[in-house]
N, CA, C and O atoms as a printed pandas DataFrame, in Angstrom:
     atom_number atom_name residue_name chain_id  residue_number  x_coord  y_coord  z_coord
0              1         N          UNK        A               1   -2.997   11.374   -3.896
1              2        CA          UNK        A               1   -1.824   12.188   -4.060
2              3         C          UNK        A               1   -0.864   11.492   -5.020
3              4         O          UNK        A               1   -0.871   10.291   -5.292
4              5         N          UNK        A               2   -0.088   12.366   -5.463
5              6        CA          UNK        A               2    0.820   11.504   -6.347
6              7         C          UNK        A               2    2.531   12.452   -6.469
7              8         O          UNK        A               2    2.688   13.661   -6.295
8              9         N          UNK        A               3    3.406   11.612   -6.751
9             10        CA          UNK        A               3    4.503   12.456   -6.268
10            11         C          UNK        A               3    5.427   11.410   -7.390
11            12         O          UNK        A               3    4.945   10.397   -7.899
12            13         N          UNK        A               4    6.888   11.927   -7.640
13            14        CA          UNK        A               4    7.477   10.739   -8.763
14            15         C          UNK        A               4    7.944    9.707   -8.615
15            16         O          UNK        A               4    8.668    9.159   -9.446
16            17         N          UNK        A               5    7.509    9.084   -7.160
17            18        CA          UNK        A               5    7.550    7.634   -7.376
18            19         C          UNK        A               5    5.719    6.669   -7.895
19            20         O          UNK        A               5    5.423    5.480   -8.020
20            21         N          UNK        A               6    4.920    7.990   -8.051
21            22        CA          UNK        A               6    3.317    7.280   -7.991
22            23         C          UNK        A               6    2.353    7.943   -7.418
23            24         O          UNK        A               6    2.522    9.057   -6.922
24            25         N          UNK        A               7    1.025    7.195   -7.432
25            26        CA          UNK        A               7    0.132    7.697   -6.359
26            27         C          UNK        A               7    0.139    6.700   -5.211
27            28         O          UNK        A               7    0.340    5.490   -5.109
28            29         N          UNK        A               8   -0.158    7.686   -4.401
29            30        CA          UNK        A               8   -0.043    7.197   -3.019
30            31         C          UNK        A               8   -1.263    7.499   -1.897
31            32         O          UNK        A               8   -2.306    8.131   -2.061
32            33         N          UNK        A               9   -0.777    6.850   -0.756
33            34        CA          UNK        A               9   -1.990    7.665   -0.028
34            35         C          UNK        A               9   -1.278    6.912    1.436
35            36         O          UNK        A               9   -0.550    5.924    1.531
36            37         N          UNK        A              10   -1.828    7.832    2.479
37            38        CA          UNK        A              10   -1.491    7.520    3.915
38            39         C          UNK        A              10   -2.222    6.387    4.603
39            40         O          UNK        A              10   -3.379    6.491    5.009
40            41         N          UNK        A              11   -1.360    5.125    4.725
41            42        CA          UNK        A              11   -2.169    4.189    5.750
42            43         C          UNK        A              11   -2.491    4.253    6.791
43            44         O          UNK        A              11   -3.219    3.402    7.303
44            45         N          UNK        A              12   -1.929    5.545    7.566
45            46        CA          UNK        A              12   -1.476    5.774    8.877
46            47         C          UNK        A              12   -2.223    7.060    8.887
47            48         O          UNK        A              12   -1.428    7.911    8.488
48            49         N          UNK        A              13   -3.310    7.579    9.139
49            50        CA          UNK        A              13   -3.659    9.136    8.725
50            51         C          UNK        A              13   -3.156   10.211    9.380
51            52         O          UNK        A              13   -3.055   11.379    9.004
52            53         N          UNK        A              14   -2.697    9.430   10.916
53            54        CA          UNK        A              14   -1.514   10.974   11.750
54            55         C          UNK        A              14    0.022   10.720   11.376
55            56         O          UNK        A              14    0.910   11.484   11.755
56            57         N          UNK        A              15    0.313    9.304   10.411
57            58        CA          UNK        A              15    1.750    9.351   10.177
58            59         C          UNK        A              15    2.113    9.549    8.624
59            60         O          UNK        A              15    1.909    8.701    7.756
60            61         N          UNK        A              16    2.455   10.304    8.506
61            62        CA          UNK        A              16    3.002   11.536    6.750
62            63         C          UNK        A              16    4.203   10.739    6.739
63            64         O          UNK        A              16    4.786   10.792    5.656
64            65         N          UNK        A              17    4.742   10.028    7.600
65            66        CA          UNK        A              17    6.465    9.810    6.814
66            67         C          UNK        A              17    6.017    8.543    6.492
67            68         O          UNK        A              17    7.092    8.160    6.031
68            69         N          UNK        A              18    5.222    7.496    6.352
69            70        CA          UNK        A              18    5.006    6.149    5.654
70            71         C          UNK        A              18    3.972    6.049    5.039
71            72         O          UNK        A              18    2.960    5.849    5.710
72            73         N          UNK        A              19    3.821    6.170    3.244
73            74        CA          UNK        A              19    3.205    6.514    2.367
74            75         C          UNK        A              19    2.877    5.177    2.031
75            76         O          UNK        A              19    3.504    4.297    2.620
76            77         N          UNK        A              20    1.703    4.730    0.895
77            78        CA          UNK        A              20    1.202    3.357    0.611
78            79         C          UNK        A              20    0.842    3.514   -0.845
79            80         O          UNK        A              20   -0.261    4.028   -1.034
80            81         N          UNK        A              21    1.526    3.187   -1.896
81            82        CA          UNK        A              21    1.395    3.467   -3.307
82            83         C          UNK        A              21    1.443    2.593   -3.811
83            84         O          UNK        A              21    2.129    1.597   -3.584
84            85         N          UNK        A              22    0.427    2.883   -4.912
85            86        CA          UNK        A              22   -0.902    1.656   -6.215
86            87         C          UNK        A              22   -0.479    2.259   -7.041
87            88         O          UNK        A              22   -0.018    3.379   -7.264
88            89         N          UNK        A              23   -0.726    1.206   -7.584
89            90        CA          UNK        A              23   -0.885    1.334   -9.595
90            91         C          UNK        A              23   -1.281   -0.217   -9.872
91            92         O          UNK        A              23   -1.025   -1.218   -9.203
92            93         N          UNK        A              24   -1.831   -0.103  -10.811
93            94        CA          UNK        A              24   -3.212   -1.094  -11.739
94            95         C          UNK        A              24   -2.116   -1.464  -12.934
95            96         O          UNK        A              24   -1.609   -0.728  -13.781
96            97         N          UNK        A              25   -1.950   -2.836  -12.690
97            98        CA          UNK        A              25   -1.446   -3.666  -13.485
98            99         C          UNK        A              25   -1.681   -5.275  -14.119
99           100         O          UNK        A              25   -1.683   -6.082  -13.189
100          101         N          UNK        A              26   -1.829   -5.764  -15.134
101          102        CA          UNK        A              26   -2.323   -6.910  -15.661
102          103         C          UNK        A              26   -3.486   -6.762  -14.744
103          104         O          UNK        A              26   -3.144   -7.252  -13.668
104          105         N          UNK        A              27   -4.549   -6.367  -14.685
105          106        CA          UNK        A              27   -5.761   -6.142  -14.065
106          107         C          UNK        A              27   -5.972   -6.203  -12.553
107          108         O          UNK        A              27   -7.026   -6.337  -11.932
108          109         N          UNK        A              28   -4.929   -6.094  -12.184
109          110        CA          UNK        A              28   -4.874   -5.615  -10.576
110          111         C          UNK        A              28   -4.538   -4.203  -10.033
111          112         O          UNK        A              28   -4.324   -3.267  -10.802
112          113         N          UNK        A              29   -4.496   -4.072   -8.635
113          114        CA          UNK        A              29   -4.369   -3.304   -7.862
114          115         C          UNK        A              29   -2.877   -3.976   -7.436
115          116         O          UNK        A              29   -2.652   -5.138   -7.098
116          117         N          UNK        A              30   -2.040   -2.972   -7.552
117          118        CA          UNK        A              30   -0.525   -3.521   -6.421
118          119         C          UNK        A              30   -0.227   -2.223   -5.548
119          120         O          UNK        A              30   -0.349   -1.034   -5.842
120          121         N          UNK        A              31    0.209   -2.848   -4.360
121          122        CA          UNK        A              31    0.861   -2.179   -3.563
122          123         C          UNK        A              31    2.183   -2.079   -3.247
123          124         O          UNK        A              31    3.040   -2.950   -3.387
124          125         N          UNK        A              32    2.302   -1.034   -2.835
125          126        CA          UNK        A              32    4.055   -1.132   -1.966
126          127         C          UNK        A              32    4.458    0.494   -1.025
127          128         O          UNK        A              32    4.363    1.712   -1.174
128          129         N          UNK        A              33    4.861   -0.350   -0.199
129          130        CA          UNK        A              33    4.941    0.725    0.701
130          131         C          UNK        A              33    6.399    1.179    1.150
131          132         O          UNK        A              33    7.317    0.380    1.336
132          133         N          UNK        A              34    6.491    2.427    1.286
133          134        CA          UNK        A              34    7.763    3.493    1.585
134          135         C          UNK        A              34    7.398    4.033    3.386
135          136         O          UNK        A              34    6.518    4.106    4.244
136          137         N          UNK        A              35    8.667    4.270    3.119
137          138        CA          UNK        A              35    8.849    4.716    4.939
138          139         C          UNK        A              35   10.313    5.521    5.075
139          140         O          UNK        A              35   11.480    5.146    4.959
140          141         N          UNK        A              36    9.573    7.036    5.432
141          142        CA          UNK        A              36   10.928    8.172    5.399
142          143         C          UNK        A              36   11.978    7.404    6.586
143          144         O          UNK        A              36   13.151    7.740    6.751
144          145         N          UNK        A              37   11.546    6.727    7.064
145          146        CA          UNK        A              37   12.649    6.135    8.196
146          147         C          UNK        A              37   13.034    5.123    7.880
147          148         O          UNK        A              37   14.016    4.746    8.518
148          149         N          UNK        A              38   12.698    4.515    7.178
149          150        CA          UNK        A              38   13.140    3.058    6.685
150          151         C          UNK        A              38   13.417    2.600    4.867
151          152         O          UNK        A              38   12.824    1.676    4.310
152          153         N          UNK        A              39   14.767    3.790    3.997
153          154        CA          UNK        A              39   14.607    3.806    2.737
154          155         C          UNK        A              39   15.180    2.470    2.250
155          156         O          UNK        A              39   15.655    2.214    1.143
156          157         N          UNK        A              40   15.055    1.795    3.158
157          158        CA          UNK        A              40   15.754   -0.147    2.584
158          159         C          UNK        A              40   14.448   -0.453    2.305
159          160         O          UNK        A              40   14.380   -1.275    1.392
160          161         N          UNK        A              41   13.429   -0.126    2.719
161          162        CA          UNK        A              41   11.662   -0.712    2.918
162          163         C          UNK        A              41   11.722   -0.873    1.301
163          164         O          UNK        A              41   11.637   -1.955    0.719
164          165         N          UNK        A              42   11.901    0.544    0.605
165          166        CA          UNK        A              42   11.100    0.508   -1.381
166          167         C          UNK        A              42   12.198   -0.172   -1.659
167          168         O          UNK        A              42   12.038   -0.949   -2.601
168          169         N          UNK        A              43   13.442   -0.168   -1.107
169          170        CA          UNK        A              43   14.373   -1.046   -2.349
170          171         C          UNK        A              43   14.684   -2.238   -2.106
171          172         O          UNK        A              43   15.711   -2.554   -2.706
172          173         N          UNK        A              44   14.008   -3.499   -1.143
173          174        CA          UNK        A              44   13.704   -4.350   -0.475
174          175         C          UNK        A              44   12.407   -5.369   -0.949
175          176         O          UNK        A              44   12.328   -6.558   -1.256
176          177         N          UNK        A              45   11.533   -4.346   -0.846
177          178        CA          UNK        A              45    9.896   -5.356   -1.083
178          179         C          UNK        A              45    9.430   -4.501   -2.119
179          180         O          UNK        A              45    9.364   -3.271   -2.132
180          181         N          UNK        A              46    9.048   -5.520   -3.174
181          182        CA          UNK        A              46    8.498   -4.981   -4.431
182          183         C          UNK        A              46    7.258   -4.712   -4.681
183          184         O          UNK        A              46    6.763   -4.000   -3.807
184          185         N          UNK        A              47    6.531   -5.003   -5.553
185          186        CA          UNK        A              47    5.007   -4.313   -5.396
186          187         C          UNK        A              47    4.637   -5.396   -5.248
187          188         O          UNK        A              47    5.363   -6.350   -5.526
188          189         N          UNK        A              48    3.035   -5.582   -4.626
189          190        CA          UNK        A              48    2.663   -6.656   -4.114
190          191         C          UNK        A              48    1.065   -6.728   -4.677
191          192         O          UNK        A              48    0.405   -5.720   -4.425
192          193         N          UNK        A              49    0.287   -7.953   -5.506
193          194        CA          UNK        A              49   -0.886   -7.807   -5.769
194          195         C          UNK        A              49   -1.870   -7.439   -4.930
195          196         O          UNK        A              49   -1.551   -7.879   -3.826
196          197         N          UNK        A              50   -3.071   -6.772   -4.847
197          198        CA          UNK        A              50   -3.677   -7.248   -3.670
198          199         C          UNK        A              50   -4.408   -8.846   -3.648
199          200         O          UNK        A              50   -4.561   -8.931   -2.429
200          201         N          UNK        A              51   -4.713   -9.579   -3.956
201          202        CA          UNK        A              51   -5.105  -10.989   -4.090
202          203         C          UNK        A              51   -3.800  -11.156   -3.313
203          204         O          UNK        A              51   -4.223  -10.745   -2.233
204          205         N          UNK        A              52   -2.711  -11.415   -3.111
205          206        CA          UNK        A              52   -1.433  -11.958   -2.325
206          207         C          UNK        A              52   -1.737  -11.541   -1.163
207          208         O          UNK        A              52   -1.827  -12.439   -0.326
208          209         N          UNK        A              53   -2.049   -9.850   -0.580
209          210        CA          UNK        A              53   -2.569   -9.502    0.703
210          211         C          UNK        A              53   -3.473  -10.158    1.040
211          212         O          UNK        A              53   -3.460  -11.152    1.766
212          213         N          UNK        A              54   -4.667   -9.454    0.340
213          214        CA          UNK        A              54   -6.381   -9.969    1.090
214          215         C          UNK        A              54   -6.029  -11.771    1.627
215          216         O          UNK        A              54   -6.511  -12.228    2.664
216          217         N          UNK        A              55   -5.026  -12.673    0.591
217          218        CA          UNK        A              55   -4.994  -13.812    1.468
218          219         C          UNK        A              55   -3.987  -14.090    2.457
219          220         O          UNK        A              55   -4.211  -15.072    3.165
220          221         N          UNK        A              56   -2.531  -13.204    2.742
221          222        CA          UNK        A              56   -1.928  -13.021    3.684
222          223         C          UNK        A              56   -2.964  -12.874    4.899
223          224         O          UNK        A              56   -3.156  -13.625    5.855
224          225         N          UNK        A              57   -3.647  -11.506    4.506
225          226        CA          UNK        A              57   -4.617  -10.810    5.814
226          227         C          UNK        A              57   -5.533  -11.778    6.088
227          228         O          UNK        A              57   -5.841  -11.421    7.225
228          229         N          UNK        A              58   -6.288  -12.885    5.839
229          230        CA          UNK        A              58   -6.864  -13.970    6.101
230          231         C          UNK        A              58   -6.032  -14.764    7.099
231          232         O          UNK        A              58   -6.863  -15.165    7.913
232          233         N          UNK        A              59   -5.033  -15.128    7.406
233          234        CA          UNK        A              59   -4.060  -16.096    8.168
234          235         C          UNK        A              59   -3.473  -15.397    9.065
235          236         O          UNK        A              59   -2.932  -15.976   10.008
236          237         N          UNK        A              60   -3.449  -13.494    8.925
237          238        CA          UNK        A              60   -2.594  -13.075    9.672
238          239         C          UNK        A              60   -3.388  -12.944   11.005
239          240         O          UNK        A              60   -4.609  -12.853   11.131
240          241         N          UNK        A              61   -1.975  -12.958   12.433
241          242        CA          UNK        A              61   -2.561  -13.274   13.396
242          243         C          UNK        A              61   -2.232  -11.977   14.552
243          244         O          UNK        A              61   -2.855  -11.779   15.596
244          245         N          UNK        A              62   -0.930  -11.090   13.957
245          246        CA          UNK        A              62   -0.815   -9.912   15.153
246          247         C          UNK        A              62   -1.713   -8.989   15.488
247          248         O          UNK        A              62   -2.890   -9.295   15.297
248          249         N          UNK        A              63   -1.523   -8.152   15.848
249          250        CA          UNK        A              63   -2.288   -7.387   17.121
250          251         C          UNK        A              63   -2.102   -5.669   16.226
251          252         O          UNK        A              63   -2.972   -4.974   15.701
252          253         N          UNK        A              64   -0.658   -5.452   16.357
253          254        CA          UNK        A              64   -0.322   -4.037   16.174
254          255         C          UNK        A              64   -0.335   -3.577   14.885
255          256         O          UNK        A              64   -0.241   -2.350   14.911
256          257         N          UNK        A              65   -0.403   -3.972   13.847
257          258        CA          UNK        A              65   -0.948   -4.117   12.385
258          259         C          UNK        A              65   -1.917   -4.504   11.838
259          260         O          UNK        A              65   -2.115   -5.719   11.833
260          261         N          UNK        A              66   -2.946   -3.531   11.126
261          262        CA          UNK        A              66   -4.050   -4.415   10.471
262          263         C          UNK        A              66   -4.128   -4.453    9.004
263          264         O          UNK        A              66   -4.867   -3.598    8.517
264          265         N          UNK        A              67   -3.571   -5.200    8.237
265          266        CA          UNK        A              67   -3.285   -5.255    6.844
266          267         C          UNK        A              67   -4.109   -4.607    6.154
267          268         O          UNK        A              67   -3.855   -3.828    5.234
268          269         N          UNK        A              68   -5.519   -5.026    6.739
269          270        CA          UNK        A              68   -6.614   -4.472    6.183
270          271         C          UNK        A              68   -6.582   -3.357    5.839
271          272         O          UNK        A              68   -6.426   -3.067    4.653
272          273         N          UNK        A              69   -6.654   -2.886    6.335
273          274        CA          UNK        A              69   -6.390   -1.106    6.779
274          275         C          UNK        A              69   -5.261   -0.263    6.318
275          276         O          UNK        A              69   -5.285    0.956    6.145
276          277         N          UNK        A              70   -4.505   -0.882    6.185
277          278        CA          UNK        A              70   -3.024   -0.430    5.662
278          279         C          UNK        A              70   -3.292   -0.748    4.061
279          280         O          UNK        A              70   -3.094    0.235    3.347
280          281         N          UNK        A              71   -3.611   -1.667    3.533
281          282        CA          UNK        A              71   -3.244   -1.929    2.452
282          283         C          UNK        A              71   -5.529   -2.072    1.863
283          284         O          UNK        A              71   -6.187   -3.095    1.674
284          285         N          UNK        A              72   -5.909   -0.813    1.790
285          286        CA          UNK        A              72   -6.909   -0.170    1.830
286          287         C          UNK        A              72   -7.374   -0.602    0.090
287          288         O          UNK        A              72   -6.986    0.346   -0.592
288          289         N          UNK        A              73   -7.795   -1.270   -0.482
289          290        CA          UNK        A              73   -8.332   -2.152   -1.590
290          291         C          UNK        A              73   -9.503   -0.667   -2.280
291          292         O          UNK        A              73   -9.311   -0.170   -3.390
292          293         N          UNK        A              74  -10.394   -0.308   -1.530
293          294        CA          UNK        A              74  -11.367    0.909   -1.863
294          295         C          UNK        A              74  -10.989    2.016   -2.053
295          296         O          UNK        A              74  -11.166    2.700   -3.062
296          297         N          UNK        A              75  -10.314    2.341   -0.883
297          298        CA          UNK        A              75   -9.090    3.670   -1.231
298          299         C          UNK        A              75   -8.289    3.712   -2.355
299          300         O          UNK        A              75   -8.213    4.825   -2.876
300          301         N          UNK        A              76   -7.530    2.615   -2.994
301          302        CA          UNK        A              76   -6.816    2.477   -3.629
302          303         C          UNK        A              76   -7.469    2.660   -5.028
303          304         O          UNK        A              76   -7.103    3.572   -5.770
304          305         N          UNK        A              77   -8.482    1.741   -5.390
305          306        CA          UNK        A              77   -8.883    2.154   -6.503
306          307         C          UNK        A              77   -9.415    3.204   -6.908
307          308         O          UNK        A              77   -9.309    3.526   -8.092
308          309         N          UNK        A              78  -10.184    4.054   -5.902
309          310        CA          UNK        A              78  -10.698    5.421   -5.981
310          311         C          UNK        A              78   -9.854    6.472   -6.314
311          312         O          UNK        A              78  -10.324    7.409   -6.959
312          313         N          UNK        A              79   -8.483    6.475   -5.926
313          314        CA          UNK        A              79   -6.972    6.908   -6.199
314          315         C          UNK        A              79   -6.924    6.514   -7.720
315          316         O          UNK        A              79   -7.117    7.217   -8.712
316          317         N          UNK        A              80   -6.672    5.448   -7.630
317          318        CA          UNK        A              80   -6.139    5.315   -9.141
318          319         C          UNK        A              80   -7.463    5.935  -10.012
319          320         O          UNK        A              80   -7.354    7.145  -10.211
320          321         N          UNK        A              81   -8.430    5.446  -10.444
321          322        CA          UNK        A              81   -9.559    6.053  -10.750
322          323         C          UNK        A              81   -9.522    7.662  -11.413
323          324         O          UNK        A              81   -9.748    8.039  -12.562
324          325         N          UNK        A              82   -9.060    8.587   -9.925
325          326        CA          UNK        A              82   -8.994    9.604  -10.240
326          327         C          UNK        A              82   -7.957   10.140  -10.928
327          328         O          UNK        A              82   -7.946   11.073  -11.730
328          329         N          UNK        A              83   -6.620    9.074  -10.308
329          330        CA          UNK        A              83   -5.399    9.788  -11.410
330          331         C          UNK        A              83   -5.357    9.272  -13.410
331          332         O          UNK        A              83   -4.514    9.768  -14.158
């Protein structure tokens, strides 16, 4: 999907109000994520490589978040790809 902040796509597939949007830069994948409940979230944390995740998500240790999953590396490029 894509809308005028980007393409995006749902990390959450039953939650529509927190969107997860890529774009391909200096030969990466970056992320950054928005949240209709939380508009400090996009003007707060900037885009993020994935190489910075995939090794966050290596060390990370909670329960109720899975980076993995949220910040979707296959999804993402298949997105960009198509746009």
């Amino acid at each position: 999907m894509k809308d005028e902040l980007g393409v995006y796509y749902y990390p959450s597939a039953g939650n529509h109000r927190v969107r997860m949007y890529v774009k391909r830069e200096a030969g990466a994948v970056w992320f950054r994520m928005w949240n209709a409940d939380d508009p400090r979230l996009w003007e707060e944390h900037d885009w993020v490589p994935y190489e910075a995740i995939r090794r966050a998500a290596e060390i990370y240790t909670g329960r109720n978040f899975d980076p993995r999953r949220a910040y979707d590396i296959d999804v993402a490029q298949a997105l960009l790809d198509e746009a």
